[in-house]
C-alpha positions as a LaTeX table, in Angstrom:
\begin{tabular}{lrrr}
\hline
Residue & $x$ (\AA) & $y$ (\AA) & $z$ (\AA) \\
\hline
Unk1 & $-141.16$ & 171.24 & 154.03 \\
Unk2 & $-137.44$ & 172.37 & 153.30 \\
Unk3 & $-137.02$ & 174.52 & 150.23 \\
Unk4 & $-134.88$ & 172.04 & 148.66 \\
Unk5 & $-137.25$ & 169.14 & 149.15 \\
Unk6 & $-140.02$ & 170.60 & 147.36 \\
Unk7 & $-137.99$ & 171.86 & 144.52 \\
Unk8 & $-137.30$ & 168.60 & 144.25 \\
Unk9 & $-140.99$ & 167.41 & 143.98 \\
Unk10 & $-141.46$ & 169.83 & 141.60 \\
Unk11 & $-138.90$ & 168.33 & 139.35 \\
Unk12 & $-140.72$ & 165.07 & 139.82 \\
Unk13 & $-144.29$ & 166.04 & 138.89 \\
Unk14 & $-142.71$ & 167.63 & 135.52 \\
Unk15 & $-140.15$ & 164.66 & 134.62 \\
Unk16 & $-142.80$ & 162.33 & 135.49 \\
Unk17 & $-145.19$ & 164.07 & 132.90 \\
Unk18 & $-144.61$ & 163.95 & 129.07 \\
Unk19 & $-147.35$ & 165.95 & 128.61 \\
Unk20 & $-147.17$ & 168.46 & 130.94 \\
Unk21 & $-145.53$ & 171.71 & 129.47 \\
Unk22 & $-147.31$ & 170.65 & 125.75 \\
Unk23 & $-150.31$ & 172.68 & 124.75 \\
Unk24 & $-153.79$ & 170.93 & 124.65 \\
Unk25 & $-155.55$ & 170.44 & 121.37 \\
Unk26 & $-159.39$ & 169.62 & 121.39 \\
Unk27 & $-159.91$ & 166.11 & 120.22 \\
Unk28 & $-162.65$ & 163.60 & 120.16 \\
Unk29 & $-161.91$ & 159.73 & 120.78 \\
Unk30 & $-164.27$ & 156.75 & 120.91 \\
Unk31 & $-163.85$ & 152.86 & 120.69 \\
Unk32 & $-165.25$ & 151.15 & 117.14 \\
Unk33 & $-167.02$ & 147.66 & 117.08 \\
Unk34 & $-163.67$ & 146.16 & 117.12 \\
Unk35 & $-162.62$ & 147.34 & 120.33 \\
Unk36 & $-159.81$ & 149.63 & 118.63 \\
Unk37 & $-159.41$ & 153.29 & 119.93 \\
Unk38 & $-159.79$ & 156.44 & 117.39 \\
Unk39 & $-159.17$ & 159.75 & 117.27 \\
Unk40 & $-159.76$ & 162.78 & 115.58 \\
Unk41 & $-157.90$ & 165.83 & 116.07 \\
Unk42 & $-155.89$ & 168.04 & 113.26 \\
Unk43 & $-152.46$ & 170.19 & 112.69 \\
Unk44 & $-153.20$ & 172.23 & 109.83 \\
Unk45 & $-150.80$ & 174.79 & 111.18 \\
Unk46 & $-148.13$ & 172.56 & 110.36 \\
Unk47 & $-148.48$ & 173.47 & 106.82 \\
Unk48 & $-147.38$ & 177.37 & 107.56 \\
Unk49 & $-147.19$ & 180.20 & 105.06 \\
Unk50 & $-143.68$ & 179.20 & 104.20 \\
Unk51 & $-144.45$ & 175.41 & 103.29 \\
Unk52 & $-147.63$ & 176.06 & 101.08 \\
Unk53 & $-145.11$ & 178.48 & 99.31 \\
Unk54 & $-143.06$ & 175.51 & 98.75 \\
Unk55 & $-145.38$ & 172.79 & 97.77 \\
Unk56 & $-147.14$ & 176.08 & 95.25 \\
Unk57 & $-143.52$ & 176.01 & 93.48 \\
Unk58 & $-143.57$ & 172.16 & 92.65 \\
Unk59 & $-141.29$ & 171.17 & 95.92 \\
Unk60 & $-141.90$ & 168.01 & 97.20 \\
Unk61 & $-143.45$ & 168.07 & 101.46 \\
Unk62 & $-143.14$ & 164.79 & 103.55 \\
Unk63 & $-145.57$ & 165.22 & 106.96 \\
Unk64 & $-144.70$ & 162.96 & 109.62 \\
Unk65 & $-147.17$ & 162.50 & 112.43 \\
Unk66 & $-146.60$ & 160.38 & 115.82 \\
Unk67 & $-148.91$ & 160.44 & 118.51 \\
Unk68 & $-147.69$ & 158.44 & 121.90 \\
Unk69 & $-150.21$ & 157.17 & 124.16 \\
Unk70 & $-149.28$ & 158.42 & 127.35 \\
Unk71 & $-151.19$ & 157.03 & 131.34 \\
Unk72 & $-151.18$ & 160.32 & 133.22 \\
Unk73 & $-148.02$ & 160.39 & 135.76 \\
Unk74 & $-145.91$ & 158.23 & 133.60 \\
Unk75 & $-143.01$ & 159.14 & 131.80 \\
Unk76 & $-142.97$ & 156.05 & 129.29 \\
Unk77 & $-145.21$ & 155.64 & 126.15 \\
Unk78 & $-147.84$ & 152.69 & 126.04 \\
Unk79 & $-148.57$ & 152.70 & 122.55 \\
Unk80 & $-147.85$ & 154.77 & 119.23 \\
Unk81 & $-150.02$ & 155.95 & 116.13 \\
Unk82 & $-148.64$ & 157.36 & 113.32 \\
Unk83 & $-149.75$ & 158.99 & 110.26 \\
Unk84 & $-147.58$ & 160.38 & 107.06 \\
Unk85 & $-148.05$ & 162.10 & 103.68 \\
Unk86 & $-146.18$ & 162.79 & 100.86 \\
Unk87 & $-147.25$ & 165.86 & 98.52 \\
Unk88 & $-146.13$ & 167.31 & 95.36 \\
Unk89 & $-147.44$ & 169.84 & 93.46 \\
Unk90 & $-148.04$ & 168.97 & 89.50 \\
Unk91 & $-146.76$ & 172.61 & 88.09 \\
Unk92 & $-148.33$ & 171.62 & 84.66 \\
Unk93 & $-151.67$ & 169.73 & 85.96 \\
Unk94 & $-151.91$ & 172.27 & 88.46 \\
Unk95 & $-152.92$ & 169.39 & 90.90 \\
Unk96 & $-151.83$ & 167.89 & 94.30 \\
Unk97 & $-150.23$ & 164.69 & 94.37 \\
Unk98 & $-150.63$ & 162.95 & 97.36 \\
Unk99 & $-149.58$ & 159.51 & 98.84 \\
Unk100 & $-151.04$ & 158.94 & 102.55 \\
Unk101 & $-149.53$ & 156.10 & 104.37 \\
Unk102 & $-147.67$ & 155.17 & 100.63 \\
Unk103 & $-150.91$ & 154.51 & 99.23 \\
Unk104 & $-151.81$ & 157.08 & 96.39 \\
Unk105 & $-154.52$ & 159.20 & 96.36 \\
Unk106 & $-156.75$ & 160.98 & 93.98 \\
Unk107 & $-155.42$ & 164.35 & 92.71 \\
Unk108 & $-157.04$ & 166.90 & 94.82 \\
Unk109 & $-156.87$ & 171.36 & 93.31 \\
Unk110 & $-156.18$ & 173.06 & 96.39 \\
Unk111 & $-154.95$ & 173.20 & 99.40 \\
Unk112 & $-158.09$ & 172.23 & 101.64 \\
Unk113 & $-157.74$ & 169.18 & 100.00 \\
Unk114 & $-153.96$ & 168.69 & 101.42 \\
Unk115 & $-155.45$ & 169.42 & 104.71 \\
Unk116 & $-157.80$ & 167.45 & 104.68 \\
Unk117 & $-155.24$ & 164.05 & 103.45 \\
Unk118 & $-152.48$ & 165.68 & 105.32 \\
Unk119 & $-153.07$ & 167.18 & 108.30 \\
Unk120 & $-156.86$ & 166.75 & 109.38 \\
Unk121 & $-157.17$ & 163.46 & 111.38 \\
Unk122 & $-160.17$ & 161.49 & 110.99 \\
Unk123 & $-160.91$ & 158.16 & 112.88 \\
Unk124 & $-157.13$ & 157.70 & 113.56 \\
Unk125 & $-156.83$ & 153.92 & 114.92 \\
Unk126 & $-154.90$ & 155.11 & 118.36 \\
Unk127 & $-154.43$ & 152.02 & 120.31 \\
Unk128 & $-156.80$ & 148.71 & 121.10 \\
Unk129 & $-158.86$ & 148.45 & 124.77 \\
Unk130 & $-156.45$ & 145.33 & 126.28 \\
Unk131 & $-153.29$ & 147.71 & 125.64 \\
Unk132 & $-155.21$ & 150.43 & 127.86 \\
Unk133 & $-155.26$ & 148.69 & 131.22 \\
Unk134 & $-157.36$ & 150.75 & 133.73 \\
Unk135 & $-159.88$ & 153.70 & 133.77 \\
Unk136 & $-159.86$ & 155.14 & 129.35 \\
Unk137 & $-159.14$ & 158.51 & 131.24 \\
Unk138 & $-155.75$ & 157.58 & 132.50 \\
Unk139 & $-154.75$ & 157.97 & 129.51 \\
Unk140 & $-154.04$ & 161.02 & 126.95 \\
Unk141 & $-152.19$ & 161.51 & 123.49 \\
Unk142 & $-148.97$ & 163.39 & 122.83 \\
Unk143 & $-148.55$ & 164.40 & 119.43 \\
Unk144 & $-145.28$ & 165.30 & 117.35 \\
Unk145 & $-145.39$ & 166.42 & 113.83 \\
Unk146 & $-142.80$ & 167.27 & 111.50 \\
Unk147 & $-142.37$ & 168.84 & 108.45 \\
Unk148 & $-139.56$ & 167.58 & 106.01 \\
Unk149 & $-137.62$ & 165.68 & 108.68 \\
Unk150 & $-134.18$ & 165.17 & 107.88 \\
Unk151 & $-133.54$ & 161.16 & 108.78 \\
Unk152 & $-133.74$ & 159.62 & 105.77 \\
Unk153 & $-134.24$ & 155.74 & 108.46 \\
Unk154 & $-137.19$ & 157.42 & 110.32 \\
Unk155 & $-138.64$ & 158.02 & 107.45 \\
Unk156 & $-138.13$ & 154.24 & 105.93 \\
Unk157 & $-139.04$ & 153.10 & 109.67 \\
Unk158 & $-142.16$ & 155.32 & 109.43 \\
Unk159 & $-143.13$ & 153.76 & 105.95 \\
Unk160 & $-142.59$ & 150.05 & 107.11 \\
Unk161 & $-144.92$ & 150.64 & 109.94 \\
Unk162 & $-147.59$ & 152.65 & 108.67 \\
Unk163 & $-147.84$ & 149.91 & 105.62 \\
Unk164 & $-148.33$ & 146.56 & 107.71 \\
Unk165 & $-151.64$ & 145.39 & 108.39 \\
Unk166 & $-153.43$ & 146.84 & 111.30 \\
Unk167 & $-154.15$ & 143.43 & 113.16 \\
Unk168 & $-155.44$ & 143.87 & 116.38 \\
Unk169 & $-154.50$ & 147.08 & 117.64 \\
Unk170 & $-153.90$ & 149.34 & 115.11 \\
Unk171 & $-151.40$ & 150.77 & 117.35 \\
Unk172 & $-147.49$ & 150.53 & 117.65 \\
Unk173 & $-147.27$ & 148.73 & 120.96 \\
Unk174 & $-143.96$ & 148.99 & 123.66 \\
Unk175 & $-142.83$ & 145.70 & 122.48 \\
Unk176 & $-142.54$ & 146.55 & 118.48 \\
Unk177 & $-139.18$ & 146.65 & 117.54 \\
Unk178 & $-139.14$ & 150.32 & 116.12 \\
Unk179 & $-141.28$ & 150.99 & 118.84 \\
Unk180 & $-138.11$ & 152.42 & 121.00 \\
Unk181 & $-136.76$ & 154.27 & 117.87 \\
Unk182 & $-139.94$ & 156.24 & 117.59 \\
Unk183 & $-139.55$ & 156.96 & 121.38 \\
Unk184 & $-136.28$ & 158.52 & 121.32 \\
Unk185 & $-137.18$ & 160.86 & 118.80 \\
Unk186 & $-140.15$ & 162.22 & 120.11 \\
Unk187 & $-139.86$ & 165.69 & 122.50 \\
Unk188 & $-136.27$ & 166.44 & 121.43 \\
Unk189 & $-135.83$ & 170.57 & 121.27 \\
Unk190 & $-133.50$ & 170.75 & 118.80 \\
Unk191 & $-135.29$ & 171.38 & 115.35 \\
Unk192 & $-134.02$ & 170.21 & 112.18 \\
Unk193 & $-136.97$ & 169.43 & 110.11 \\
Unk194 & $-138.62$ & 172.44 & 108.28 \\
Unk195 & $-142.07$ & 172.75 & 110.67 \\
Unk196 & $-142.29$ & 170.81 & 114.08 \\
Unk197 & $-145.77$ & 170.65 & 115.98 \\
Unk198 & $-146.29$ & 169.45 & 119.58 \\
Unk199 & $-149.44$ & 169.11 & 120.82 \\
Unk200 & $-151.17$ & 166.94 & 123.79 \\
Unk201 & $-155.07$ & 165.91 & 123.85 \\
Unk202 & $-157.13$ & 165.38 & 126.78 \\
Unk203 & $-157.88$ & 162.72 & 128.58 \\
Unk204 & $-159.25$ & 159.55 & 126.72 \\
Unk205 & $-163.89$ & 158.54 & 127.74 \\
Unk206 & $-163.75$ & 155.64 & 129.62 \\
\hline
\end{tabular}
């Protein structure tokens, strides 16, 4: 094979892989009763040194998570999750105010608490079996998380999503309206929120 060819090959297998240069996270998945995908996985590390400083001096933190659901070999996204968090740090309670998903949660003292709201994934509705067409190990999870991030509209896009009903899938599907917004924000190098965390998980059970 000519030198060029295969370099070209090369190009394909990476392109043609959104998960393929992204670090794998250990995860866990299963289906519930109601045929709807979860996961549980975590990003603590996207609360760094520098951000607990922050949220310790009474600054506000907004966490956005998106995880795309991914079929091994194919470039576009099948279906989206999402997760976010609001905290703020009550300088005279000495408390953690948190709102997950822009539903308000009890105060919680430290921050193993705001991990655990925040950052430490439990159950996470990913996407329903009929949106999943073939073998549950086609498929894998590519997660972006940012700290702070700048667009004010992703954020209110974020919020309208996360606060509908779940209905059948739980998921963000590839014919949702803000389903190609969240796409075209997703793996772009250039940082402009405060943290950003990238991540892939393995390969969905069957």
């Amino acid at each position: 094979m000519k030198r060029g060819v295969a370099l070209s090959l090369a190009l394909l297998l990476v392109t043609t892989d959104a998960g393929a240069q992204l670090a794998t996270r250990p995860a866990t998945f299963g289906w519930d009763k109601t045929n709807v995908l979860r996961g549980t996985f975590s990003y603590r590390d996207a609360i760094d040194d520098k951000i607990a400083k922050r949220l310790k001096q009474g600054l506000a933190v907004n966490i956005v998570m998106r995880g795309y659901v991914y079929r091994n070999g194919n470039p576009d996204p099948v279906a989206l999750t999402a997760h976010t968090c609001k905290v703020a740090y009550d300088l005279w309670q000495e408390v953690f105010l948190v709102l997950v998903n822009n539903v308000k949660k009890p105060p919680v003292v430290n921050l193993q608490g705001v991990y655990r709201l925040c950052t430490d994934m439990v159950e996470l509705p990913v996407s329903d079996r009929a949106t999943l067409k073939g073998k549950g190990s086609d498929y894998y999870l590519a997660v972006k998380v940012e700290v702070n991030p700048p667009s004010e509209k992703l954020l209110k896009d974020m919020e309208r999503w996360v606060t509908r009903p779940l209905g059948v899938s739980g998921g963000l599907s590839a014919g949702d309206a803000l389903f190609a917004t969240f796409v075209s924000v997703f793996m772009k190098k250039q940082v402009s929120a405060d943290k950003v965390v990238e991540f892939r998980t393995g390969t969905f059970p069957p």
